[in-house]
N, CA, C and O atoms as a GROMACS GRO file, in nm:
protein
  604
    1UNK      N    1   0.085  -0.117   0.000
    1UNK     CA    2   0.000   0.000   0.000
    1UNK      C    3   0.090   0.124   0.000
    1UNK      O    4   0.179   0.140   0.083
    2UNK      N    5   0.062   0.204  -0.091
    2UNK     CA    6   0.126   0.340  -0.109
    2UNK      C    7   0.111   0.451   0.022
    2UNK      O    8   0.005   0.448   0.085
    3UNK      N    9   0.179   0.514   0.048
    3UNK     CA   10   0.182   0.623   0.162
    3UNK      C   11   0.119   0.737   0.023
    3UNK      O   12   0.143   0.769  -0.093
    4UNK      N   13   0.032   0.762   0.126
    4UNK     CA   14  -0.057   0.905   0.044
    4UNK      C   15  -0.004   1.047   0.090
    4UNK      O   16   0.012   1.047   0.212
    5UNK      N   17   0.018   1.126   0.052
    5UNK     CA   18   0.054   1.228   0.118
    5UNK      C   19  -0.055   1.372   0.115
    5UNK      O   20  -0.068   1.440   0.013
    6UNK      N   21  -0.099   1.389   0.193
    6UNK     CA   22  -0.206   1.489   0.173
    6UNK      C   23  -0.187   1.603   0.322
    6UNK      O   24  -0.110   1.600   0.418
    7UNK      N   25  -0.285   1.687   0.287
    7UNK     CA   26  -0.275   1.751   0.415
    7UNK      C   27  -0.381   1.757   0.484
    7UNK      O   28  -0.478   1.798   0.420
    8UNK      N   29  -0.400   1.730   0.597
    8UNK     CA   30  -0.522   1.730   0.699
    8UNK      C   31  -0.584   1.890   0.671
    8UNK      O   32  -0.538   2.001   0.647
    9UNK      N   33  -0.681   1.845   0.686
    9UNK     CA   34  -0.765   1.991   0.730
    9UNK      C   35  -0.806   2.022   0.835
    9UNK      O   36  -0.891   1.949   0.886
   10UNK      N   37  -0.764   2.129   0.901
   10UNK     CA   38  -0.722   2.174   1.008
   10UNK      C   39  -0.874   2.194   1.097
   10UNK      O   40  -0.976   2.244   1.050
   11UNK      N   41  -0.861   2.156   1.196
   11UNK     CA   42  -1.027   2.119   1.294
   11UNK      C   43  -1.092   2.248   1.299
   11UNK      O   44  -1.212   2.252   1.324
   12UNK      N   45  -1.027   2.350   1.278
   12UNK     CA   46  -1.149   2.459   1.232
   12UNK      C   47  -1.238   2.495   1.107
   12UNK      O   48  -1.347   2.551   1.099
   13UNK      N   49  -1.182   2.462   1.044
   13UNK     CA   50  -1.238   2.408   0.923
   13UNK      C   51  -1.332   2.317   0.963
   13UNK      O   52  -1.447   2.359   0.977
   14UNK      N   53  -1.302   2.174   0.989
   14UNK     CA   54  -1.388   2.054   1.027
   14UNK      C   55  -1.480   2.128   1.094
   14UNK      O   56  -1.539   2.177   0.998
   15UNK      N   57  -1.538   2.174   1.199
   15UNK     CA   58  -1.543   2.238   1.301
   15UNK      C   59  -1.708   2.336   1.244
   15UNK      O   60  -1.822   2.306   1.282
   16UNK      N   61  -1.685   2.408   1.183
   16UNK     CA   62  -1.752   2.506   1.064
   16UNK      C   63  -1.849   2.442   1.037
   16UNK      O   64  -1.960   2.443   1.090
   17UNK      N   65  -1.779   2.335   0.885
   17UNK     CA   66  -1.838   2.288   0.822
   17UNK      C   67  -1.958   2.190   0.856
   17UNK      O   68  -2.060   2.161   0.794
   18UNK      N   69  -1.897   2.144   1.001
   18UNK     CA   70  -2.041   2.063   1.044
   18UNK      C   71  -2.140   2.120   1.097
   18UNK      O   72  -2.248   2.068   1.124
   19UNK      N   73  -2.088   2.292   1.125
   19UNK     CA   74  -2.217   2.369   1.169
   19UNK      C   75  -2.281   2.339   1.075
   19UNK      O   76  -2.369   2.253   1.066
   20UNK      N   77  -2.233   2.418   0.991
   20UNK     CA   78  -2.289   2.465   0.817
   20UNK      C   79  -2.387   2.379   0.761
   20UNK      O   80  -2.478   2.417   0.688
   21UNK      N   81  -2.358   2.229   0.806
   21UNK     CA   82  -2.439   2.128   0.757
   21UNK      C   83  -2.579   2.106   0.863
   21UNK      O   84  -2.700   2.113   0.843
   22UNK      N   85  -2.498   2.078   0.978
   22UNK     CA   86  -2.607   2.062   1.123
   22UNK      C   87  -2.736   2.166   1.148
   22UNK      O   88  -2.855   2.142   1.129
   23UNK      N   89  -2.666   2.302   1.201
   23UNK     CA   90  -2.770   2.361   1.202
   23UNK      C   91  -2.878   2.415   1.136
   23UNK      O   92  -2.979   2.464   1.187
   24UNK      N   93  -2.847   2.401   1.002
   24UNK     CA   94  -3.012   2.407   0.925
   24UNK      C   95  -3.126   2.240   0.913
   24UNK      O   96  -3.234   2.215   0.860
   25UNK      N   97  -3.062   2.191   0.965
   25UNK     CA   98  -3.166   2.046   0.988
   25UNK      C   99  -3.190   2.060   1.154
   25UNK      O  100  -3.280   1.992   1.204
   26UNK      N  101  -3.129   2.128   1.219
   26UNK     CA  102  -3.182   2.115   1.328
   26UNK      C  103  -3.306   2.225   1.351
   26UNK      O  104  -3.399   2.187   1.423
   27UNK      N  105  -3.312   2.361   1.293
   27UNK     CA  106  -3.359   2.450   1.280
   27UNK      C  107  -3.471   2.398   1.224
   27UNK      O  108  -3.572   2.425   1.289
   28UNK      N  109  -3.484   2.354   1.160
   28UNK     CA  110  -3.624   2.281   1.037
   28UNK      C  111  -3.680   2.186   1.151
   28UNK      O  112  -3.775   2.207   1.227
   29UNK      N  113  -3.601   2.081   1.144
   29UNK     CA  114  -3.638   1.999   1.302
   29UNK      C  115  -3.732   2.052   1.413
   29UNK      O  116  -3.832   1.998   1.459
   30UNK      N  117  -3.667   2.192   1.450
   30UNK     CA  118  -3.743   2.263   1.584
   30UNK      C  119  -3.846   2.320   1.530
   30UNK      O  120  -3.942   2.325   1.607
   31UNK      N  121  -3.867   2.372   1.412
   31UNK     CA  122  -3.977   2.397   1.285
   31UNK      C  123  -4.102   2.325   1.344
   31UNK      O  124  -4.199   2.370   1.406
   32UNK      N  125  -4.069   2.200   1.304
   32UNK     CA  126  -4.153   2.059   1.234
   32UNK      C  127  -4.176   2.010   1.398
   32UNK      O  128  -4.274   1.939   1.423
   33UNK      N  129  -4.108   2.038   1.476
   33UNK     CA  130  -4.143   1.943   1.644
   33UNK      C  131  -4.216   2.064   1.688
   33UNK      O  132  -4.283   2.035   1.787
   34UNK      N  133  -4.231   2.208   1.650
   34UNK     CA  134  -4.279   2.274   1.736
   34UNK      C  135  -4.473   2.220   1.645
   34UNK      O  136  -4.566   2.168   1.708
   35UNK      N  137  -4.473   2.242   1.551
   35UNK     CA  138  -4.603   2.236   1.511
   35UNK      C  139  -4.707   2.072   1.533
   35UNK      O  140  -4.828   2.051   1.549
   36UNK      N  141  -4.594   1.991   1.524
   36UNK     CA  142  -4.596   1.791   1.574
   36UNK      C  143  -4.657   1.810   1.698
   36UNK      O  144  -4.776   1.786   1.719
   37UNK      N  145  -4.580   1.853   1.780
   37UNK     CA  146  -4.603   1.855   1.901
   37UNK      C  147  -4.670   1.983   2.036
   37UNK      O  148  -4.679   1.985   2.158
   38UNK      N  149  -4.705   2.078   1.917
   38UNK     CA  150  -4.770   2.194   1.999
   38UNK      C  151  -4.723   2.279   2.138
   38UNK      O  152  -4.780   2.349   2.222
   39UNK      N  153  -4.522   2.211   2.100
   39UNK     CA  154  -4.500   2.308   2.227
   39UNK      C  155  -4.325   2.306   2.180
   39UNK      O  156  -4.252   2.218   2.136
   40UNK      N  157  -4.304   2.457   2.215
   40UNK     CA  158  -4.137   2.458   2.202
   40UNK      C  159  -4.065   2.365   2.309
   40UNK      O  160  -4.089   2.333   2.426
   41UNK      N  161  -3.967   2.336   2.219
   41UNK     CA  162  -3.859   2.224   2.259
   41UNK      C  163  -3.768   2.304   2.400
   41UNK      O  164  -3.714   2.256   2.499
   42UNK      N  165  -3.782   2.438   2.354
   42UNK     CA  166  -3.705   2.514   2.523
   42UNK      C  167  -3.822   2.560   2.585
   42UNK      O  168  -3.838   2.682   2.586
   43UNK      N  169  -3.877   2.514   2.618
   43UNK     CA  170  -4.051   2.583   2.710
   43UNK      C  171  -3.976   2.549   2.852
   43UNK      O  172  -3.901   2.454   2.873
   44UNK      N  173  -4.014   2.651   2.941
   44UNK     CA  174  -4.026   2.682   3.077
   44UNK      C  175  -4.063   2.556   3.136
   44UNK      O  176  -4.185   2.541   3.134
   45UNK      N  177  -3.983   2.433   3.201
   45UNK     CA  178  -4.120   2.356   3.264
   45UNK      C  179  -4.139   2.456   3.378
   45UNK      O  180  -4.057   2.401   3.452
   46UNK      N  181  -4.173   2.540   3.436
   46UNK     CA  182  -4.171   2.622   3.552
   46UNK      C  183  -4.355   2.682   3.488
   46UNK      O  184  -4.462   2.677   3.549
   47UNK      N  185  -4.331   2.724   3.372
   47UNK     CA  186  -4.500   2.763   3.287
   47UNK      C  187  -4.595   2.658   3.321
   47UNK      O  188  -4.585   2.536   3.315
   48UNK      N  189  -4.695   2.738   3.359
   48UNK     CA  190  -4.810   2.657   3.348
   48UNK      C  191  -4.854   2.593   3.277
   48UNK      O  192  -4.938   2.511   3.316
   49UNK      N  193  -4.815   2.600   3.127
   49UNK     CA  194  -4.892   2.550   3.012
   49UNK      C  195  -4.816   2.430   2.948
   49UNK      O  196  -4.838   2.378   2.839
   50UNK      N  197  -4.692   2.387   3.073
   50UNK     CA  198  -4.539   2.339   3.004
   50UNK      C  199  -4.608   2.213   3.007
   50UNK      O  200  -4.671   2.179   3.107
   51UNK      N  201  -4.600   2.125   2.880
   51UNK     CA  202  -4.610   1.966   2.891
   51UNK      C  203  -4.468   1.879   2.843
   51UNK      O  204  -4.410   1.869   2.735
   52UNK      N  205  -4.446   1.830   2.962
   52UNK     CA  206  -4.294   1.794   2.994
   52UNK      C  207  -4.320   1.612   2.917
   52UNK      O  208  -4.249   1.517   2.949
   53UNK      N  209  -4.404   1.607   2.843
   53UNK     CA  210  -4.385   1.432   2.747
   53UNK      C  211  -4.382   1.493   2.627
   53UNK      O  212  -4.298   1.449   2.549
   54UNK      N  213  -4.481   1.625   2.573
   54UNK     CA  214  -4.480   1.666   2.396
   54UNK      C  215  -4.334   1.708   2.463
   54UNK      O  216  -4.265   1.607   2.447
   55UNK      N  217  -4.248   1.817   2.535
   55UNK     CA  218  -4.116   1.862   2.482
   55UNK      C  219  -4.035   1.775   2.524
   55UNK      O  220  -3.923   1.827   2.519
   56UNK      N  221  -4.027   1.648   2.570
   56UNK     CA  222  -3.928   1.554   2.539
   56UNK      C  223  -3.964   1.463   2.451
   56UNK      O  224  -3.882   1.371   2.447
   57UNK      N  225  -4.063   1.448   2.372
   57UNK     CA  226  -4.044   1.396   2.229
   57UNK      C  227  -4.018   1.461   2.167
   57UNK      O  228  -3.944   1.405   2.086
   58UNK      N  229  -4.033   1.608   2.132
   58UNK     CA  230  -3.984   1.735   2.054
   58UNK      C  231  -3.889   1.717   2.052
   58UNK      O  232  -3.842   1.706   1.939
   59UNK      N  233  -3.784   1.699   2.179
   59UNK     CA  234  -3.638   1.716   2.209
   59UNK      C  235  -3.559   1.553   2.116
   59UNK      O  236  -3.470   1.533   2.033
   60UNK      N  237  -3.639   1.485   2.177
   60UNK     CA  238  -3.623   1.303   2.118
   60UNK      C  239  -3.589   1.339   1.966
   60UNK      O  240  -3.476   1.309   1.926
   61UNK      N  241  -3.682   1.403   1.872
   61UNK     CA  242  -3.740   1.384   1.738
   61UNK      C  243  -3.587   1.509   1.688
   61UNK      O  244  -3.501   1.470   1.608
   62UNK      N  245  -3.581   1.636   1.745
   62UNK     CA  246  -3.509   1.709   1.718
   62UNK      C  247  -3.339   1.629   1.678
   62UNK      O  248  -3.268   1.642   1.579
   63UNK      N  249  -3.318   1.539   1.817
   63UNK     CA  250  -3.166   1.484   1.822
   63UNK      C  251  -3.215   1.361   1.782
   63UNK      O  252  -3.151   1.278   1.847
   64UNK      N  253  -3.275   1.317   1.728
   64UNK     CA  254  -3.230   1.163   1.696
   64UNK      C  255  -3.306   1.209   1.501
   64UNK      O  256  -3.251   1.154   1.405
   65UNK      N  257  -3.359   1.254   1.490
   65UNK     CA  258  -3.395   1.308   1.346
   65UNK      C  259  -3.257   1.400   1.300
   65UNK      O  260  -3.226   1.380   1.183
   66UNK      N  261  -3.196   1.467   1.352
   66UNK     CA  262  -3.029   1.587   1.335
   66UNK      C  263  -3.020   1.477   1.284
   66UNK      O  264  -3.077   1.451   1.178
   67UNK      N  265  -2.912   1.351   1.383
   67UNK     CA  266  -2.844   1.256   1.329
   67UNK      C  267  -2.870   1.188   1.249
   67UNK      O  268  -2.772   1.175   1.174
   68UNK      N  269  -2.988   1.106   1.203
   68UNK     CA  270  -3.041   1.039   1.091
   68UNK      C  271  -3.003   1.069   0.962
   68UNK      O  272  -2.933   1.010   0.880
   69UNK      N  273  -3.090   1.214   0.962
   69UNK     CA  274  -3.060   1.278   0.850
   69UNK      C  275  -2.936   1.356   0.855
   69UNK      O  276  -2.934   1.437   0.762
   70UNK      N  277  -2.845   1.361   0.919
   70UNK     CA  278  -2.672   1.424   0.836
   70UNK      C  279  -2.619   1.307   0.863
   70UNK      O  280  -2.497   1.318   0.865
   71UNK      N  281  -2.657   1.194   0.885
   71UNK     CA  282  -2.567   1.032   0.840
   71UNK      C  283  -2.583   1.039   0.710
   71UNK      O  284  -2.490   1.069   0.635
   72UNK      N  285  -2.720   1.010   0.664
   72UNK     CA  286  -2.801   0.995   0.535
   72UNK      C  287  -2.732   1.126   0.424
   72UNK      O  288  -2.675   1.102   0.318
   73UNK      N  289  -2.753   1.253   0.476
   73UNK     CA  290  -2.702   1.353   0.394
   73UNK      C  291  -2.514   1.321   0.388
   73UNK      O  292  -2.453   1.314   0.281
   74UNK      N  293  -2.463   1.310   0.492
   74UNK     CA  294  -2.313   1.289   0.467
   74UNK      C  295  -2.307   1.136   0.350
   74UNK      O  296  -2.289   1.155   0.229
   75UNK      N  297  -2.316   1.057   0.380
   75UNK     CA  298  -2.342   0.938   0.274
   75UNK      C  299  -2.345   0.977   0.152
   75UNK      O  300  -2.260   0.968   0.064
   76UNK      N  301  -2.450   1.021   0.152
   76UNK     CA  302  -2.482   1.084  -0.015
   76UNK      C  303  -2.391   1.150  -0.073
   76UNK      O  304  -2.342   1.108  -0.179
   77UNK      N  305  -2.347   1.275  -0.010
   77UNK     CA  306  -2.234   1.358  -0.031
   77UNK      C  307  -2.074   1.319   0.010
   77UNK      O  308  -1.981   1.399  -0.004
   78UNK      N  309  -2.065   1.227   0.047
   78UNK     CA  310  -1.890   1.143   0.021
   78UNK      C  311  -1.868   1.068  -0.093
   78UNK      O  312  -1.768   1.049  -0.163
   79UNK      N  313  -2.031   1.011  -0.101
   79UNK     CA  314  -2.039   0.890  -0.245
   79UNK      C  315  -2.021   0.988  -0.401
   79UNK      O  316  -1.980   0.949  -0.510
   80UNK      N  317  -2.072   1.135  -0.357
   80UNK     CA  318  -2.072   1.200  -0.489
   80UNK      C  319  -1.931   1.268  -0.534
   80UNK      O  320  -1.834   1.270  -0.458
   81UNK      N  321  -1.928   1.324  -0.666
   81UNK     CA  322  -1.785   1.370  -0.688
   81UNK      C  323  -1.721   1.446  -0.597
   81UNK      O  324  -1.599   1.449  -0.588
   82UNK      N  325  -1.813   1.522  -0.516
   82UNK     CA  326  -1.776   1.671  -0.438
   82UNK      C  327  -1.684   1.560  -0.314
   82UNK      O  328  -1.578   1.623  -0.311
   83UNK      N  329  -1.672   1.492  -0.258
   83UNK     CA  330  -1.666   1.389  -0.153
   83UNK      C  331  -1.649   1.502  -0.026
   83UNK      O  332  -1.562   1.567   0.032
   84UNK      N  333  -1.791   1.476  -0.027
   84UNK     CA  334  -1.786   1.549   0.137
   84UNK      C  335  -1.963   1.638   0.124
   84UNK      O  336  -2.045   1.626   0.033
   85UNK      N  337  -1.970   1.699   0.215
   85UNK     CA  338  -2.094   1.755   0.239
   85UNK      C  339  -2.136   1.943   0.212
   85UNK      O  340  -2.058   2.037   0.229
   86UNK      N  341  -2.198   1.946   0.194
   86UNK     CA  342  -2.172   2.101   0.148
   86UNK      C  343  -2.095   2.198   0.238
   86UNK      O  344  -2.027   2.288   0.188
   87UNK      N  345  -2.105   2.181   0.358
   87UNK     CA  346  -2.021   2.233   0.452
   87UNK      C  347  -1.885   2.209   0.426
   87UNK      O  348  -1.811   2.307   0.435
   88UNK      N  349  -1.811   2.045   0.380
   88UNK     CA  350  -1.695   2.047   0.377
   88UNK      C  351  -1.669   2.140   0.229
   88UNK      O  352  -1.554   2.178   0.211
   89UNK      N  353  -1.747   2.167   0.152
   89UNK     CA  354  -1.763   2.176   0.003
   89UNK      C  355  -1.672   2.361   0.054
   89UNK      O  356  -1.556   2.397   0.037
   90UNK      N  357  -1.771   2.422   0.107
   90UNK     CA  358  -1.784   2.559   0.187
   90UNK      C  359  -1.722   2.587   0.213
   90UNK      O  360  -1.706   2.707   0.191
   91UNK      N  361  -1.578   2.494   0.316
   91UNK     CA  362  -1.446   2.531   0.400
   91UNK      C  363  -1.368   2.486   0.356
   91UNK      O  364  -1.270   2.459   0.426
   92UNK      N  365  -1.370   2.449   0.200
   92UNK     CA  366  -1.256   2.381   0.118
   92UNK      C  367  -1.187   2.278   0.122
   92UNK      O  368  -1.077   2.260   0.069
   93UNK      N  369  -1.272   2.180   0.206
   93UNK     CA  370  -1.188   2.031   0.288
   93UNK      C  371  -1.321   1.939   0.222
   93UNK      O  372  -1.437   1.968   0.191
   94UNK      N  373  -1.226   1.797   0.217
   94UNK     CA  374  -1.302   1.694   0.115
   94UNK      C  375  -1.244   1.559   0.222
   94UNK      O  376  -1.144   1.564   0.293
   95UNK      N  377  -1.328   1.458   0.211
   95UNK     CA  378  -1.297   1.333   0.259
   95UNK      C  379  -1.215   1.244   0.177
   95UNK      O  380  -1.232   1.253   0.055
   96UNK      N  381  -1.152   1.182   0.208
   96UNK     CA  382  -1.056   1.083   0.085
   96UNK      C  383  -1.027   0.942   0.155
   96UNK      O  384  -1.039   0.924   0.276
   97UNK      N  385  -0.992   0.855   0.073
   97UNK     CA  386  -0.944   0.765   0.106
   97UNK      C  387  -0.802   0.784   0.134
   97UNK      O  388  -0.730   0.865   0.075
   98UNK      N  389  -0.754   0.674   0.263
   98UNK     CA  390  -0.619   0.668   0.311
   98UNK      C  391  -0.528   0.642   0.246
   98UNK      O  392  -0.418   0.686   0.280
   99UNK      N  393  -0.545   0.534   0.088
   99UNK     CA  394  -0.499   0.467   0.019
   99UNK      C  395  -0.452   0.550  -0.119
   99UNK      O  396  -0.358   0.526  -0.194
  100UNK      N  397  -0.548   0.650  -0.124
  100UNK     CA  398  -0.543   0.758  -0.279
  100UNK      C  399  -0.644   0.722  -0.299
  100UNK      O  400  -0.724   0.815  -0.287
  101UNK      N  401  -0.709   0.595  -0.335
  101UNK     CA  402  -0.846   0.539  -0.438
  101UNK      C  403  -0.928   0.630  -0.411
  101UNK      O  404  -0.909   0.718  -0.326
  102UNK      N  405  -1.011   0.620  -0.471
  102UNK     CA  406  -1.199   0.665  -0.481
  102UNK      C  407  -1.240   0.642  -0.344
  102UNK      O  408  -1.131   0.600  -0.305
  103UNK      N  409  -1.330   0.636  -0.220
  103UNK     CA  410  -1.398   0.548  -0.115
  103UNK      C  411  -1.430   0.440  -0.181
  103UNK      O  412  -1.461   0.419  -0.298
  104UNK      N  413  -1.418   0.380  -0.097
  104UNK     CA  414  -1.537   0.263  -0.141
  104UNK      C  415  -1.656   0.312  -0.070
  104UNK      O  416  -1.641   0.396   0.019
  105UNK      N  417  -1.789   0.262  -0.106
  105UNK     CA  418  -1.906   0.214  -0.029
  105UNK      C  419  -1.917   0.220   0.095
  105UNK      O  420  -1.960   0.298   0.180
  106UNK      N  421  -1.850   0.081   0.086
  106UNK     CA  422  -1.826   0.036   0.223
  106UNK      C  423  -1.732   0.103   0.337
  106UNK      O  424  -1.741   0.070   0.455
  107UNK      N  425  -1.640   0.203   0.289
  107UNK     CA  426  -1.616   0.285   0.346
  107UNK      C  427  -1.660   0.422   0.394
  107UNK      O  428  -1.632   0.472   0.503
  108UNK      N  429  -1.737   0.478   0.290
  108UNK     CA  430  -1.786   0.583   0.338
  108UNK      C  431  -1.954   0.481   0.430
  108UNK      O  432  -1.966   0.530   0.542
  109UNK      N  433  -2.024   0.410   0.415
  109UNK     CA  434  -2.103   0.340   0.523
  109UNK      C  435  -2.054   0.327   0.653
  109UNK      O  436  -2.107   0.372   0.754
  110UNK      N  437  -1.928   0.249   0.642
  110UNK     CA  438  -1.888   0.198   0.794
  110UNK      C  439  -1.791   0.343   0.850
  110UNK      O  440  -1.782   0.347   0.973
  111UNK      N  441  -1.724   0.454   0.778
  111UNK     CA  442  -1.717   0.563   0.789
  111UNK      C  443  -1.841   0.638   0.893
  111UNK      O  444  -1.816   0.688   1.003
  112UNK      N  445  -1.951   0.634   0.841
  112UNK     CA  446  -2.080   0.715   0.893
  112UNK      C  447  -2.110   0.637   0.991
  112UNK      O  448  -2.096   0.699   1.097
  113UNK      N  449  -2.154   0.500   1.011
  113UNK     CA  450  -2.208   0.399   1.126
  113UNK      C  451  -2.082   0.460   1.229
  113UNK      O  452  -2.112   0.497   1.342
  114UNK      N  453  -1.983   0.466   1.195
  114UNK     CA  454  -1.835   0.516   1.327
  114UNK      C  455  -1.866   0.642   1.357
  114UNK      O  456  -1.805   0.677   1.458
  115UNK      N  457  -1.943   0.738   1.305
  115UNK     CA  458  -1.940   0.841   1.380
  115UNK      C  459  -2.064   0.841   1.485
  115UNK      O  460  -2.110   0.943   1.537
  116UNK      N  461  -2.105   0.722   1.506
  116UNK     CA  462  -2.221   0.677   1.598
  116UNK      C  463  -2.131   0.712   1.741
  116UNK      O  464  -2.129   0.792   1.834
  117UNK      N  465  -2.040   0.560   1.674
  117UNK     CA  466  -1.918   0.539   1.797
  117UNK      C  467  -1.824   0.707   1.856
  117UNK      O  468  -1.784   0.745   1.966
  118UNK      N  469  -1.823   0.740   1.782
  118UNK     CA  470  -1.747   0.904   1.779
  118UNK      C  471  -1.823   0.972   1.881
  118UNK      O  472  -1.753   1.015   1.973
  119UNK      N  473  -1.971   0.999   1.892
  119UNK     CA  474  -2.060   1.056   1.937
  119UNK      C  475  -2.058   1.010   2.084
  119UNK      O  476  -2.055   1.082   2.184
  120UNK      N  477  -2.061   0.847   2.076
  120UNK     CA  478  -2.123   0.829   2.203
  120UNK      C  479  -2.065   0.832   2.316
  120UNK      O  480  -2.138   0.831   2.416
  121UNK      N  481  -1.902   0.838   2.337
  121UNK     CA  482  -1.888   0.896   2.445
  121UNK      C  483  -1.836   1.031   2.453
  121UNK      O  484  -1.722   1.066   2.421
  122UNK      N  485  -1.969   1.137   2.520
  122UNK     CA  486  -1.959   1.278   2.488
  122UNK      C  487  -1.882   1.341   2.403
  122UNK      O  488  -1.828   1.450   2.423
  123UNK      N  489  -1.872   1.257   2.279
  123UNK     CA  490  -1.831   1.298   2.131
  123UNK      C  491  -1.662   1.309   2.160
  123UNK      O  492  -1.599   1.391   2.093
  124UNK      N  493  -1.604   1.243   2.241
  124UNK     CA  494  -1.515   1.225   2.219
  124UNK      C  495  -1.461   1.154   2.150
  124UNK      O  496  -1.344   1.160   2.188
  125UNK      N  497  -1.471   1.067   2.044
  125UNK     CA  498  -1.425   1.054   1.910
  125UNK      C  499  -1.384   1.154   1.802
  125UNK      O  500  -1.302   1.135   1.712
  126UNK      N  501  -1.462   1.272   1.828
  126UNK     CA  502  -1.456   1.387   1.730
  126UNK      C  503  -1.365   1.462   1.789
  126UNK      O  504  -1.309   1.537   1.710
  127UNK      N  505  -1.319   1.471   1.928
  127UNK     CA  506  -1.261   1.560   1.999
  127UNK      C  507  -1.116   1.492   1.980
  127UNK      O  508  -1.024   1.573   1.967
  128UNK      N  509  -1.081   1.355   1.975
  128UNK     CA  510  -0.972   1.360   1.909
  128UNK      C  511  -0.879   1.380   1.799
  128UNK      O  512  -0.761   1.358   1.772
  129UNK      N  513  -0.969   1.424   1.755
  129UNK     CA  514  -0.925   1.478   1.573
  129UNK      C  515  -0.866   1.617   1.657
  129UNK      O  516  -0.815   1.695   1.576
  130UNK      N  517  -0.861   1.654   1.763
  130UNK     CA  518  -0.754   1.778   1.789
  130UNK      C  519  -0.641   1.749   1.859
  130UNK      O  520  -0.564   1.829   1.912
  131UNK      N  521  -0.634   1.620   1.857
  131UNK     CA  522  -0.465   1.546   1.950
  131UNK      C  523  -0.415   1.464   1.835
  131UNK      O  524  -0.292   1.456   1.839
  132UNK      N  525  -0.461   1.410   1.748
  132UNK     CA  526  -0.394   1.273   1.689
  132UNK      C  527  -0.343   1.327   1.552
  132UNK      O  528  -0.383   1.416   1.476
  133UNK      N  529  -0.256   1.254   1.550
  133UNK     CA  530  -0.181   1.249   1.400
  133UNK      C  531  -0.226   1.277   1.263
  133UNK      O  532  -0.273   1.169   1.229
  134UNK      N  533  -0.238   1.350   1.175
  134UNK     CA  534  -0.343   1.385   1.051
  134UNK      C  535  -0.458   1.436   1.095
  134UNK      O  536  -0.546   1.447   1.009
  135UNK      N  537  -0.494   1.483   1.244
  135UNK     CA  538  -0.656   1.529   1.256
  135UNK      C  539  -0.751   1.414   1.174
  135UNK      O  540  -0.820   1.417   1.073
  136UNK      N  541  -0.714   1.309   1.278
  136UNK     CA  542  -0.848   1.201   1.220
  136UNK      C  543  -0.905   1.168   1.357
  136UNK      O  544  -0.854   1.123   1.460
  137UNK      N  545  -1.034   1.210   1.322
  137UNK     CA  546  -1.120   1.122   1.446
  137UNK      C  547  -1.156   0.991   1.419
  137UNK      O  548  -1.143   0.934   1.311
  138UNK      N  549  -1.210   0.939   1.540
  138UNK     CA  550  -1.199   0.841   1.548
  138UNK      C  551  -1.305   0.716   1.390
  138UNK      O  552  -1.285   0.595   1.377
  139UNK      N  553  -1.361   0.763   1.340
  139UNK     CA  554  -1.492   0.748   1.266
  139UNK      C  555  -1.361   0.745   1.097
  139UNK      O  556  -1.353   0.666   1.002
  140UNK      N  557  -1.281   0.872   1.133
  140UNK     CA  558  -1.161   0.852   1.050
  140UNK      C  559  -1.064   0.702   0.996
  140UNK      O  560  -1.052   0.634   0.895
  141UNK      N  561  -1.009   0.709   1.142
  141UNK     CA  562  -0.908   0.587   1.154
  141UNK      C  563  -0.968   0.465   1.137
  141UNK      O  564  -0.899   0.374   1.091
  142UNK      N  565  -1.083   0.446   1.166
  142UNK     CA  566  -1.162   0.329   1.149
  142UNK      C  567  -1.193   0.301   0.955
  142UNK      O  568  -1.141   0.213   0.887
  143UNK      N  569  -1.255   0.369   0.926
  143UNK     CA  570  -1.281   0.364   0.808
  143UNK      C  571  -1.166   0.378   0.710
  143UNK      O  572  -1.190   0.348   0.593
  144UNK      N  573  -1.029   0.426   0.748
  144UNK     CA  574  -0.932   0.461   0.648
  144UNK      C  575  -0.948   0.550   0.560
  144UNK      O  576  -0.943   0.527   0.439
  145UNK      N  577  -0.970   0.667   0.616
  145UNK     CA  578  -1.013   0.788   0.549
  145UNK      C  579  -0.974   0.882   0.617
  145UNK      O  580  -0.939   0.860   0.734
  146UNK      N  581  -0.968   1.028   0.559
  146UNK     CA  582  -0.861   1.179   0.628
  146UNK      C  583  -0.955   1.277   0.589
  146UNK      O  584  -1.056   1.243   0.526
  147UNK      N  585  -0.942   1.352   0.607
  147UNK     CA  586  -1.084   1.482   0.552
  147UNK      C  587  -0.905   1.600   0.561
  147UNK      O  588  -0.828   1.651   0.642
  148UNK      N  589  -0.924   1.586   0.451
  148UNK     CA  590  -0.800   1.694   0.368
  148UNK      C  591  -0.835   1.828   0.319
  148UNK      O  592  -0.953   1.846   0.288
  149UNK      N  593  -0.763   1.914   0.307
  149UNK     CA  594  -0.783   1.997   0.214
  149UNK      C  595  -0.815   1.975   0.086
  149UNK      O  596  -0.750   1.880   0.043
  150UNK      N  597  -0.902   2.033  -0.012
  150UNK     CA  598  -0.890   2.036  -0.172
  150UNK      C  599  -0.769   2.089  -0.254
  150UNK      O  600  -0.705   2.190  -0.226
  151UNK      N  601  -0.745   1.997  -0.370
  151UNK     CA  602  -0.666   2.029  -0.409
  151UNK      C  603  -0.677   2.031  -0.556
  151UNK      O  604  -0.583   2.069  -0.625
   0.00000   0.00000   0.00000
């Protein structure tokens, strides 16, 4: 296997770009849970009018709908030419394989299923992409993939 030589893209960049992507699905999300469920997702429980089961399904639907859909949206957008998501598109950083090739599939899949693992302990998977070697988190090293600059 060939040594690739590329350059990491630097975690502010990374950083950005997953706003860029995140917060307009979460925004739509709080949209769509406020009208679902007939009560804002930050309501007072202290208000009289507060129903503490609609705003923790609001809250449920908000974070577990985010992630669904930017697994699903990242997928799509690693598999396409741009490799990466409009956010990475935005901050000039692209996903690649470790190897040079194209992804595979199966890499950008088991890529996305790892950023499950990344997440779940208080996203410290992602937080090591600011200590480790090439800025790869953990969802990175697993899959054999670098989120580089464009070139």
């Amino acid at each position: 296997m060939r040594h690739l030589h590329y350059r990491p893209a630097n975690n502010f960049k990374r950083t950005v770009a997953y706003l860029i992507d995140v917060v307009p699905i979460q925004m739509a999300l709080y949209v769509i849970s406020m009208s679902v469920f007939d009560v804002s997702p930050m309501a007072d429980p202290i208000a009289s009018t507060y129903d503490r089961t609609a705003s923790l399904m609001a809250n449920s639907m908000i974070g577990f709908g985010t992630l669904g859909i930017w697994l699903l949206y990242c997928i799509v957008a690693e598999l396409s030419p741009m490799r990466g998501t409009f956010g990475k598109k935005a901050m000039g950083i692209a996903v690649r394989s470790t190897t040079g090739s194209r992804m595979t599939l199966g890499q950008v899949l088991g890529r996305n299923a790892a950023k499950i693992l990344s997440a779940l302990p208080c996203y410290l998977g992602f937080f090591v992409a600011f200590f480790t070697h090439g800025n790869r988190a953990w969802h990175d090293s697993l899959s054999k993939t670098a989120v580089t600059d464009r070139r």
